[in-house]
C-alpha positions as CSV (number, residue, x, y, z in Angstrom):
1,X,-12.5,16.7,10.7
2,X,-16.1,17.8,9.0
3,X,-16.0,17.9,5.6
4,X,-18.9,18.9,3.2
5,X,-20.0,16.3,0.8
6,X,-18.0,16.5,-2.7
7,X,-17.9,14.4,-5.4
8,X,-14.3,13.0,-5.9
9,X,-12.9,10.6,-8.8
10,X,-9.9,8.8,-7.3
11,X,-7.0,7.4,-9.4
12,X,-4.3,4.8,-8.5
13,X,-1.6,2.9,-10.5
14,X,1.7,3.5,-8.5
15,X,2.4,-0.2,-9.2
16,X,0.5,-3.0,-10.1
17,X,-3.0,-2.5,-9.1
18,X,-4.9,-0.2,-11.8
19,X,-7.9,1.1,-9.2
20,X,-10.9,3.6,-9.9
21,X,-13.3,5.0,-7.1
22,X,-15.8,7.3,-7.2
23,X,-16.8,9.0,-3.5
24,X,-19.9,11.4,-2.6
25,X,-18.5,13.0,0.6
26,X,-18.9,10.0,2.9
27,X,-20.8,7.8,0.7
28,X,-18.7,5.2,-1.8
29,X,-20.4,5.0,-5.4
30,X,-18.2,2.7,-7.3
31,X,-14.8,1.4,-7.2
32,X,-12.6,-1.2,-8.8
33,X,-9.1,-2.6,-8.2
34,X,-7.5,-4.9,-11.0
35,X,-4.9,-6.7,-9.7
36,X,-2.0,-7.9,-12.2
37,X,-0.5,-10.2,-9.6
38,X,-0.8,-13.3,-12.0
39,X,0.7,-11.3,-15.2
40,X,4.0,-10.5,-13.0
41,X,4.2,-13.9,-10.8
42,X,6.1,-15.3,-13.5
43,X,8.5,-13.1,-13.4
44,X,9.0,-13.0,-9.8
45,X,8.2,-9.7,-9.3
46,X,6.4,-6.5,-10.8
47,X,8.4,-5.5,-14.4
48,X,7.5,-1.5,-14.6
49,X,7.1,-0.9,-18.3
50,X,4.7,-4.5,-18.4
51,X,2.7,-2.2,-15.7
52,X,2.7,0.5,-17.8
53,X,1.0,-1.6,-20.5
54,X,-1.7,-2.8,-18.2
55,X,-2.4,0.4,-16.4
56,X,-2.9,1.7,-20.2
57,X,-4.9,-1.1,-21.3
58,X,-7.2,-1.2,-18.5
59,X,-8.4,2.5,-17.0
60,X,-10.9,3.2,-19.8
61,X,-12.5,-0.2,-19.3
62,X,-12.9,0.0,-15.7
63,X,-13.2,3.9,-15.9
64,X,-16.7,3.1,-18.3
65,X,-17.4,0.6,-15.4
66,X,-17.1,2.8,-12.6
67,X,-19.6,6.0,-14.3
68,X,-22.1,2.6,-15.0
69,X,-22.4,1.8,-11.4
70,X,-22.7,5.1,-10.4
71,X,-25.7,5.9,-13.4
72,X,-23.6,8.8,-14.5
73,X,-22.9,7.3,-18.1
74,X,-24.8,9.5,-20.3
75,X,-24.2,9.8,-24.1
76,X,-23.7,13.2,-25.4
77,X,-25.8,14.6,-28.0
78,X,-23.9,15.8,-30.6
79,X,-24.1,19.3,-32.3
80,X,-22.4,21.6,-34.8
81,X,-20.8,23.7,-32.3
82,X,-19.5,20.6,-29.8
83,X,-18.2,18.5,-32.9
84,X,-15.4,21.4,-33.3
85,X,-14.9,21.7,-29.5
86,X,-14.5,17.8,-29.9
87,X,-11.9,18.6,-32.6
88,X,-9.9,21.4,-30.1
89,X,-9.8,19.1,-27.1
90,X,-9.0,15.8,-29.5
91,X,-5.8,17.9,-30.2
92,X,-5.5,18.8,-26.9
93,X,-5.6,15.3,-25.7
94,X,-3.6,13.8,-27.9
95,X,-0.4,15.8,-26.4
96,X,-1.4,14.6,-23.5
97,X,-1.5,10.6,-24.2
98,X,0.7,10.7,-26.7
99,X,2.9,8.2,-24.8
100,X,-0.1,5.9,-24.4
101,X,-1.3,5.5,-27.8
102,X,-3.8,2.6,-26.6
103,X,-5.5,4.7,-24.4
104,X,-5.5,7.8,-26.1
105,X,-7.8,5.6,-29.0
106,X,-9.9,4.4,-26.4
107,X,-10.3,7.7,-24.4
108,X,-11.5,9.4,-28.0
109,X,-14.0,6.7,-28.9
110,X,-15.4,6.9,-25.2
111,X,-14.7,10.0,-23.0
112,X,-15.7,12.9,-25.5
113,X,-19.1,10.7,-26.7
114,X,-20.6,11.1,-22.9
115,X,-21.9,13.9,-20.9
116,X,-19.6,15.7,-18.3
117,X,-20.4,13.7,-14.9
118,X,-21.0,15.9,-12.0
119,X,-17.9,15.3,-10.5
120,X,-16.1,18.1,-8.5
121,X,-12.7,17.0,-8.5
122,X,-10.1,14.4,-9.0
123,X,-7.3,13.0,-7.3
124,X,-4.3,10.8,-8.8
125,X,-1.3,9.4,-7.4
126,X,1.3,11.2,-8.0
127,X,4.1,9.3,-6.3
128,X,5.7,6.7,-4.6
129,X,5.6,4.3,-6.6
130,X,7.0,3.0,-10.3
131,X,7.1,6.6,-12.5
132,X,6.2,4.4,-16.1
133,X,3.0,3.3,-14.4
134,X,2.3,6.5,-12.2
135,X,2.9,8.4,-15.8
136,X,0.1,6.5,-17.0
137,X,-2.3,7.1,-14.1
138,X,-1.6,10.9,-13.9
139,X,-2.0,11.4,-17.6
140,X,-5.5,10.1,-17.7
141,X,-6.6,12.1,-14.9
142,X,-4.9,15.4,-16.8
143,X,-6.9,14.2,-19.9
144,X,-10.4,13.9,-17.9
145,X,-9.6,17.1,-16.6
146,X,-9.1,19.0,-20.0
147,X,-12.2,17.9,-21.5
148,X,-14.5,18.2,-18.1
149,X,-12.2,21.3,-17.2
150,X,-12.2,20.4,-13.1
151,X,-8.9,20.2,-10.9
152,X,-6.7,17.7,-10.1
153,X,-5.5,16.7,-6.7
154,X,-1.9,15.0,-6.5
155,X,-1.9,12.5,-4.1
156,X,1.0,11.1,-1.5
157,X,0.9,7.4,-2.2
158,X,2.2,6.9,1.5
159,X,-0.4,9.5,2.7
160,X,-3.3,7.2,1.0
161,X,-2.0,4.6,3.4
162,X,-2.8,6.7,6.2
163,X,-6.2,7.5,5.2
164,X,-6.8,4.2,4.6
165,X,-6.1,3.2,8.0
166,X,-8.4,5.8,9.8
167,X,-11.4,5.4,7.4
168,X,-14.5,4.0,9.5
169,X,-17.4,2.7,8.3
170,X,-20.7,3.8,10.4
171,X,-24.3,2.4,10.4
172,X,-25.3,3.6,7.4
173,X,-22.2,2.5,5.3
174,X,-20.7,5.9,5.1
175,X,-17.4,6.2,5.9
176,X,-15.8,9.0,7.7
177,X,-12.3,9.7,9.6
178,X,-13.2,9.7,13.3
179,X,-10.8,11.9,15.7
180,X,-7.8,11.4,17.2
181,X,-5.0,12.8,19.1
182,X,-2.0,14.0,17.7
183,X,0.5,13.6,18.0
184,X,0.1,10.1,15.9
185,X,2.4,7.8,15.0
186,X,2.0,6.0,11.4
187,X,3.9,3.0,10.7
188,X,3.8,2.1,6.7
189,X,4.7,-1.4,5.6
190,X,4.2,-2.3,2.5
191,X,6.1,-3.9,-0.4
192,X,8.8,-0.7,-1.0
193,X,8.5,1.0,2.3
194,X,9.1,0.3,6.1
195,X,8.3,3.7,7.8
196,X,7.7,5.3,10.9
197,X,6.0,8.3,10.5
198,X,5.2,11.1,13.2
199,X,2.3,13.0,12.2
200,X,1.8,16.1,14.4
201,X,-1.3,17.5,12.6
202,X,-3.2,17.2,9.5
203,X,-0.9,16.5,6.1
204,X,1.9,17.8,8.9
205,X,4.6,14.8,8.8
206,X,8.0,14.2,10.1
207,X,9.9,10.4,8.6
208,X,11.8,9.5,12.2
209,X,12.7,6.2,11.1
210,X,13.1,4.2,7.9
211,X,14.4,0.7,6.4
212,X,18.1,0.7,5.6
213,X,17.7,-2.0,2.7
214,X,15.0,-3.8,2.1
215,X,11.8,-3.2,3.1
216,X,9.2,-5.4,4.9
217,X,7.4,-6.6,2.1
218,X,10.4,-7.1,-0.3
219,X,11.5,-9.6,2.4
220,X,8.7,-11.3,2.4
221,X,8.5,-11.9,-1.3
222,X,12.4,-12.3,-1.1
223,X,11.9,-15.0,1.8
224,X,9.5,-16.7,-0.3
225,X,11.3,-17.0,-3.7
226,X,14.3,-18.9,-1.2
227,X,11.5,-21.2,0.3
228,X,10.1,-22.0,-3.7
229,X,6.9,-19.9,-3.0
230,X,4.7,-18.0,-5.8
231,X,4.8,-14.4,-5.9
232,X,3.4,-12.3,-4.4
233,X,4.9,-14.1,-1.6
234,X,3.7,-12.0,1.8
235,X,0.2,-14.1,1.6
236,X,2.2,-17.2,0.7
237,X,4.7,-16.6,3.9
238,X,1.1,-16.0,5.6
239,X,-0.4,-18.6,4.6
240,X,2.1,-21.2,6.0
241,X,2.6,-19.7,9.2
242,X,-1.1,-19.8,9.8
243,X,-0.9,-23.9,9.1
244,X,1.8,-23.6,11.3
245,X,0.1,-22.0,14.2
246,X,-3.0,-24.1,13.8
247,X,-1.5,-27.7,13.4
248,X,-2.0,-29.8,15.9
249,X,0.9,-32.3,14.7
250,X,3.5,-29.8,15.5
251,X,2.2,-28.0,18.9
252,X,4.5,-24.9,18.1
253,X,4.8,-22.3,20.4
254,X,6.1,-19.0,20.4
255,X,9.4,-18.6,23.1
256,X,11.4,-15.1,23.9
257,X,14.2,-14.3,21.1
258,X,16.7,-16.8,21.7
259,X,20.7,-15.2,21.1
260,X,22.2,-15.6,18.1
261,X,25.6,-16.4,16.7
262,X,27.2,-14.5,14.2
263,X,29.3,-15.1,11.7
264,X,31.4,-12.0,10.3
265,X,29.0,-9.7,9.7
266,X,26.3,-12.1,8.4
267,X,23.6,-13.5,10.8
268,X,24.2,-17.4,11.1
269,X,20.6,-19.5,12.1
270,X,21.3,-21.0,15.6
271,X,20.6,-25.0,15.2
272,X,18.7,-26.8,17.9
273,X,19.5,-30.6,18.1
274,X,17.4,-33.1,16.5
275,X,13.9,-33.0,18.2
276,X,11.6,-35.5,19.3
277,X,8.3,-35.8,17.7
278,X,6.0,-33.2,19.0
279,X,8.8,-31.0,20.7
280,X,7.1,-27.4,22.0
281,X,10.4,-25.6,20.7
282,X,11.6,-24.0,17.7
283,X,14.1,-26.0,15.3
284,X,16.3,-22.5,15.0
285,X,16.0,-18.8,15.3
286,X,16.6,-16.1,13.2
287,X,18.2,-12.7,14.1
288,X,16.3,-9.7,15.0
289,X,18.1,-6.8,12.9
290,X,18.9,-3.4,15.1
291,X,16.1,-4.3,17.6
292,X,18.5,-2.6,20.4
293,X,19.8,0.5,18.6
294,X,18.9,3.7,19.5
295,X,17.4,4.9,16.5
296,X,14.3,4.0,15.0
297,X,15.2,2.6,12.3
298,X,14.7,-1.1,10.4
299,X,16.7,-3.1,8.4
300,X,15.7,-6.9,6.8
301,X,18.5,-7.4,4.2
302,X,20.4,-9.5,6.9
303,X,17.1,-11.8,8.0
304,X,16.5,-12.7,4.7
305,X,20.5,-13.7,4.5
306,X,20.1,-15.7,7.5
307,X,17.2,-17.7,5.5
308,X,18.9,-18.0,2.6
309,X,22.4,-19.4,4.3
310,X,19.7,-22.1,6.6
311,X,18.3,-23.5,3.2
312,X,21.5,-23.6,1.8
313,X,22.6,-25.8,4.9
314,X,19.1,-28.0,4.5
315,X,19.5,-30.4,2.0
316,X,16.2,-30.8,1.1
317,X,13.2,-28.4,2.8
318,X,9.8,-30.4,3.2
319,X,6.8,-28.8,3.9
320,X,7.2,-28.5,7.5
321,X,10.9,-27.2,7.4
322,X,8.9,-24.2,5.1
323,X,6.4,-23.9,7.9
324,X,8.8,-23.5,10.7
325,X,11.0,-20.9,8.5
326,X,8.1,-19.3,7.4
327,X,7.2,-19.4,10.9
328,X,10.4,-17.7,12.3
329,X,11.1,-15.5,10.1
330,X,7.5,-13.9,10.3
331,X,7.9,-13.8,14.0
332,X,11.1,-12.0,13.3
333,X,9.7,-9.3,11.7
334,X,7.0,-8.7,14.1
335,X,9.3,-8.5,16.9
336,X,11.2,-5.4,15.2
337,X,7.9,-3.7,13.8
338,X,7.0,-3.7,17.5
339,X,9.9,-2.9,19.4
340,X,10.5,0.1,17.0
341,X,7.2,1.5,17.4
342,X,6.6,0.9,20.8
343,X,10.3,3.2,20.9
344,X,9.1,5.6,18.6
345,X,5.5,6.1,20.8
346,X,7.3,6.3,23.7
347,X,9.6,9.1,22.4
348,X,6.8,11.2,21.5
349,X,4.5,10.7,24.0
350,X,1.9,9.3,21.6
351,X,-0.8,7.6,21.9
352,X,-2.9,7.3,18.3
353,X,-1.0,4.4,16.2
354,X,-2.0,4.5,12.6
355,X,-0.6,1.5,10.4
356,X,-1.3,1.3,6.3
357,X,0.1,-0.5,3.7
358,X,0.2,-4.0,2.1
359,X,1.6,-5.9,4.9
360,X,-1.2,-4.9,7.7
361,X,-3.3,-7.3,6.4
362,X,-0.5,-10.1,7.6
363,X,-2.8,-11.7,10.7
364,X,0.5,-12.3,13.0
365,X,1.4,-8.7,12.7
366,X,-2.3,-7.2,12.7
367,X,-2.5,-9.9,16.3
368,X,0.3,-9.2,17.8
369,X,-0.2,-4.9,17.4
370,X,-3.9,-5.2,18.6
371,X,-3.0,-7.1,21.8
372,X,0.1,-4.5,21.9
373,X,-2.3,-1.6,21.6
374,X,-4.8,-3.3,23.9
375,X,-2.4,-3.5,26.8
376,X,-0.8,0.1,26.5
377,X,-3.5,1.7,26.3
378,X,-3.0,3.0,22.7
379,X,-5.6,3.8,20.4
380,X,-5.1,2.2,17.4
381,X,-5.9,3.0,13.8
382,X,-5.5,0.1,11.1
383,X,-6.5,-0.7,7.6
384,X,-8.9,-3.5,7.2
385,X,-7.5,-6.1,5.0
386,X,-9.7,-4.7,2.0
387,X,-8.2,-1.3,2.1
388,X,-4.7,-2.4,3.5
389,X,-3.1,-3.3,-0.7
390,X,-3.3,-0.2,-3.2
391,X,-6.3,0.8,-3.9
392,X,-8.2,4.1,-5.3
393,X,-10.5,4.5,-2.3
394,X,-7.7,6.1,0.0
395,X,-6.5,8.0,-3.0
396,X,-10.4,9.5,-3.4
397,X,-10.6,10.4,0.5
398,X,-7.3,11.8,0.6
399,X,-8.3,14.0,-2.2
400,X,-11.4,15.0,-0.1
401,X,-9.7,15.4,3.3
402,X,-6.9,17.9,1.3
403,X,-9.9,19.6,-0.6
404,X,-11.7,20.3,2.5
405,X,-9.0,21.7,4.6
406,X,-7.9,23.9,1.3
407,X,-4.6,21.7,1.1
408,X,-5.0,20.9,-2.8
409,X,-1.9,22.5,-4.4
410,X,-4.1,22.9,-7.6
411,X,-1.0,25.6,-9.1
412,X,0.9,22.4,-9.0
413,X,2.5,20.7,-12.1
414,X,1.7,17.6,-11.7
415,X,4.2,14.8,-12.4
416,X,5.3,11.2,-11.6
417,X,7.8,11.2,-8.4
418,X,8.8,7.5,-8.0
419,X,11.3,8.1,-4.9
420,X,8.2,11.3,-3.0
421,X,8.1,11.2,0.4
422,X,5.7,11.3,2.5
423,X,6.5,14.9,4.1
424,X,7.8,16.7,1.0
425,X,3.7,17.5,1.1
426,X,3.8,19.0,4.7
427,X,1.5,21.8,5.3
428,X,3.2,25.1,4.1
C-alpha cells in the first residue's frame, strides 16, 4: 500500500503502558513507552483508576520529550493578540481535562508556551482496553488538537496489533508494510484477548473465533500467581521454560499430547510414576482445551484449573517442579494457538498469517509458528518482540495507513470503548 509521507503523533494508554511516537511517513522521529509494570506488580495485576493516575502524570513529560528529540520544541513568542487566544483556548481546554486536573496544569504551563509543530495529524487509541486510562489518552490528544486545530484519528487497539506485525524495517531504517495476500488471517494474543481474525482487505475484518474465558495472557499471569511468580507473569512463565529447555540436568523433551483423565467437568493432571534421575519424559500433562471442536474457538480457564488442582496436590513445588509446570503448561497453550489457526487457514484458504499482541514475543510460541509457517508454506507476518507489548508506534502507523486510504472517520465523536472490537471499524 503506497502512502505519501505525513507527519503523525501517535497516542497509547489502553492499559498500563503510557507511549508517545512521532512518524514522518516511513521514517520514526521519536518515541517512548513507560511501562508501570513495577507500580502494579504489587498488586498482582493492573488496578485501572492507579493507571489513570500515571497515564495523567506522565504524557506531558514524555510528550515535552518526544518534540525534543524530534527538534520541534520551539517556544512561542508572545504577543497582545495570542495572549487572549491563549485565554479562549485555556477555557476551552479546561472542559476538556477537567477530569485530569494534573495534566490540565501541566498542559497550560507547557503546550500553549511552544510553537505549533508541523504535525499533520494524530492518532489515539480509542479502545480496547481499560476506559479510565483510554479516557486519559483520548483527552490529551482532543486537547492538542484544539489548540493546534488538526484531526484526530481513533485507533482500533487490536488493529495496532496488526500493524505492528506487518511493519518492516528496510535498509535505510524506514519502515514500511510490505504486501500480502488476502485473504489473511490475524491471530491476537495478548493479556485481554485471544482472537482469530480474518482479514479480507484493508481495515475489512471478520472475528471467526475467540476465547470463551480467559484469555492467553491472563493465563499466563494467572499460571504464574499459582506457581509464586511476580507479575507480569508471561516473561516469568517464559523465563523458566527457557531454563527448562536449555538444562542439561533435566534432558526434557517434548512428546505428542498424552490423554487425559477427567474429573467431572474439571481437567485432572495425569501423574507419571516416580522417575529416575534424568528421565526423557514429562512428570504430567495438562489438558489441551477444545483442541478437537469444530469451531475456532479457545478457551484456558480449565488449564489454568488443572495447574492450580496439581499444586494443590504437591506439597511443596521446588524449582524444578515450577520449571516442568511452567514447561507444560506453555506447551499447552502452543498446541491450541496452533491447531486453531492452522483450522482457521485451512478454512479460508489463506496463506498470509499475521500475529500481534503481548504474547508473540513468548520464544516457544514465536518457535513453534515459524517452523509451522516454514513447513506449510505460509507467509508469515509477526511482531518483533519490541513492537509485540502496547506501544504508540502501531498506533502512529495505523493512523497513517487509515489516513492514506481516506479511512479516518474524522466526523467521529471520539470516546473511550473498553469492550471495541476489532471489526466494529470495517470499511463502510
Amino acid at each position: 500500500m503506497e502512502k505519501k509521507s505525513a507527519l503523525i503523533l501517535g497516542i497509547e494508554t489502553s492499559c498500563d503502558e503510557t507511549a508517545l511516537a512521532l512518524i514522518d511517513g516511513k521514517k520514526i522521529l521519536a518515541n517512548i513507552t513507560l511501562s508501570q509494570a513495577k507500580i502494579h506488580a504489587q498488586y498482582g495485576g493492573v488496578f485501572p483508576m492507579l493507571a489513570k493516575r500515571e497515564h495523567a502524570k506522565n504524557l506531558l513529560p514524555i510528550f515535552k520529550k518526544i518534540l525534543e528529540t524530534a527538534n520541534f520544541l520551539i517556544p512561542k513568542t508572545k504577543s497582545p493578540k495570542s495572549e487572549k487566544l491563549q485565554e479562549a483556548k485555556s477555557c476551552k481546554l479546561k472542559a476538556i481535562l477537567e477530569r485530569e486536573p494534573e495534566l490540565l496544569e501541566q498542559f497550560l504551563e507547557f503546550a500553549l508556551t511552544i510553537e505549533k509543530p508541523t504535525i499533520d495529524a494524530i492518532a489515539v487509541t480509542k479502545g480496547p482496553g481499560l476506559e479510565p486510562a483510554l479516557w486519559v489518552g483520548i483527552n490529551f490528544a482532543k486537547a492538542l488538537a484544539t489548540i493546534w486545530n488538526i484531526p484526530i484519528i481513533p485507533i482500533n487497539h487490536m488493529e495496532g496489533h496488526i500493524v505492528s506485525a506487518l511493519l518492516c524495517q528496510n535498509e535505510s531504517s524506514k519502515f514500511q508494510v510490505p504486501n500480502f495476500r488476502f485473504p489473511a488471517i490475524a491471530l491476537l494474543i495478548s493479556g485481554g484477548h485471544t482472537e482469530l481474525v480474518l482479514m479480507k482487505d484493508w481495515f475489512d475484518y471478520e472475528i471467526i473465533g475467540a476465547t470463551k474465558d480467559d484469555a492467553v495472557g491472563e493465563a499466563f499471569d494467572k499460571v504464574a500467581r499459582i506457581l509464586g511468580l511476580p507479575y507480569p507473569g508471561g516473561p516469568q512463565i517464559s523465563r523458566l521454560t527457557e531454563e527448562m529447555r536449555t538444562s542439561a540436568s533435566t534432558f526434557r523433551k517434548t512428546f505428542p499430547p498424552i490423554p487425559l483423565e477427567w474429573n467431572g467437568h474439571a481437567p485432572t493432571p495425569v501423574f507419571r510414576n516416580v522417575l529416575p534421575p534424568f528421565a526423557n519424559t514429562r512428570p504430567f500433562v495438562f489438558p489441551r482445551p477444545m483442541l478437537k471442536t469444530n469451531d475456532l474457538n479457545f478457551s484456558f480457564s480449565g488449564l489454568k484449573t488443572a495447574v492450580l488442582y496439581l499444586v494443590k496436590k504437591m506439597d511443596k513445588l521446588n524449582d524444578d517442579d515450577k520449571k516442568n509446570i511452567a514447561c507444560e503448561f506453555e506447551d499447552a497453550v502452543t498446541e491450541v494457538l496452533i491447531t486453531k489457526t492452522k483450522k482457521a487457514l485451512a478454512q479460508f484458504n489463506a496463506k498470509t498469517l499475521i500475529i500481534g499482541g503481548g504474547v508473540s514475543a513468548n520464544k516457544n510460541i514465536r518457535g513453534a509458528f515459524e517452523n509451522f509457517a516454514k513447513q506449510n508454506n505460509i507467509k508469515l507476518f509477526i511482531s518483533s518482540r519490541e513492537l509485540a507489548t502496547d506501544n504508540a508506534l502501531m498506533i502512529a502507523f495505523a493512523g497513517l495507513l487509515r489516513l492514506k486510504a481516506g479511512r479516518t472517520k474524522t466526523g467521529e465523536k471520539i470516546t473511550a470503548q473498553g469492550n471495541l472490537k476489532i471489526n466494529d471499524d470495517n470499511v463502510k
